[in-house]
N, C-alpha and C positions, 0 to 999 in steps of 0.2 A: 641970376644965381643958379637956378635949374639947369642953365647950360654949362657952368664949371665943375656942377656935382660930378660927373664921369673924371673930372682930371684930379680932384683933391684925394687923393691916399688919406681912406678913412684911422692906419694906423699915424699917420704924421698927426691925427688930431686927437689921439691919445697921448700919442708922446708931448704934444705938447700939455696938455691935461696934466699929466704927470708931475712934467717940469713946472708947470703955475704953481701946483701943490708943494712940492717943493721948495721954492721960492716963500710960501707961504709959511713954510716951518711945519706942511699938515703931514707930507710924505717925508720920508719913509717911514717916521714911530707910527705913523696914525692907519697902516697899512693895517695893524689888526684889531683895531678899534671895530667891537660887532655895531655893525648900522642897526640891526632892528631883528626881533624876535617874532622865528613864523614858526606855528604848530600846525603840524604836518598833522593830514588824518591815521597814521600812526601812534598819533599821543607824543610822537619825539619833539622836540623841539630844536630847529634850525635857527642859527645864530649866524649869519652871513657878514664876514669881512670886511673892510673897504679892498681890502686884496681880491677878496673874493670877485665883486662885481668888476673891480676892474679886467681879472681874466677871464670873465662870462663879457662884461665888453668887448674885449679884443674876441671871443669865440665868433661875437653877432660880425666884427668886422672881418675877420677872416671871411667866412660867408660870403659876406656881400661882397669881398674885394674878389673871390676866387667867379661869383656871377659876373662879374666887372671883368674878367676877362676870357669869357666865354665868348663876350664879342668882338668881332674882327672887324675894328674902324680903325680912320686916322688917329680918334684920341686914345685907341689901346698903346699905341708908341710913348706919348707922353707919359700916360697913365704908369707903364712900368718905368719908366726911367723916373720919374719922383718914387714912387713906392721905390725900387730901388737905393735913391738919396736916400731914403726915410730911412732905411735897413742901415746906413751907413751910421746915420748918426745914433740910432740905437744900440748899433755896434761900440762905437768909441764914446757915448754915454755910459755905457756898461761897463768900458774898460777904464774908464778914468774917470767916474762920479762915484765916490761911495755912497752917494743918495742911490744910485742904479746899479749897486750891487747887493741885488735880493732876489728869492724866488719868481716875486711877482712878475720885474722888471725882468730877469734872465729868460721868462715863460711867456712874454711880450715881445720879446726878442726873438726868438725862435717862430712864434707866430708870425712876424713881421719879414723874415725868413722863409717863411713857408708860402709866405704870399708871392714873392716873387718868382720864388722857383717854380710853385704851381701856376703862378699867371703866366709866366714865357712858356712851359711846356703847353699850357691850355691849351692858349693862342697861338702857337706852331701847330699841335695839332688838330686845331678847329682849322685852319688856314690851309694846312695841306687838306683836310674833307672839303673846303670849298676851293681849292684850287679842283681835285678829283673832280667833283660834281661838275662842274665849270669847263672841264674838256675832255670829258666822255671819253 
């Protein structure tokens, strides 16, 4: 299992997340359903989404996806071309589900987005520094 982590696009496993919920009748109404009540040492009191964690989800996988392509191996290749796939179906989820037509899901999208454009540039240019290094 440790050795496919590198190839699975952590945002393919929100989308799918999404879509179970969906399926289950929970997404889209239940996007603003507050999960649980936190008082801040402010005295405010924070009321957090199902929306909410899911775009601090996608923040965490952004993250790790853009460390995920910092490295220059054979599975960075695969690695964008799924994350790529992923972007596609996020895309034409968005344009033809009216379950994935909302904030949450359009801000999942763009993240998922970001990921690939920032993984190909990364990785091109991690790859030209170590092509540099590599013949002085």
């Amino acid at each position: 299992m440790m050795r496919l982590l590198p190839f699975i696009p952590l945002f393919g496993i929100i989308l799918l997340v999404y879509w179970t919920l969906v399926q289950f009748g929970i997404f889209p109404r239940g996007l603003n359903v507050i999960v649980l009540n936190i008082t801040l040492p402010s005295g405010h009191l924070w009321r957090p989404t199902w929306g909410d964690i899911m775009v601090l989800t996608g923040i965490v996988a952004l993250y790790v996806e853009l460390f995920k392509s910092t490295r220059t191996s054979e599975t960075t290749i695969a690695d964008h071309l799924l994350s790529t796939i992923v972007l596609i179906f996020y895309l034409v989820y968005w344009l033809t589900n009216p379950s994935g037509g909302n904030s949450v899901f359009l801000i999942l999208t763009c993240m998922s987005f970001l990921d690939v454009i920032a993984g190909f540039t990364i990785t091109i240019s991690s790859a030209r520094r170590d092509l540099s290094i590599g013949g002085k």
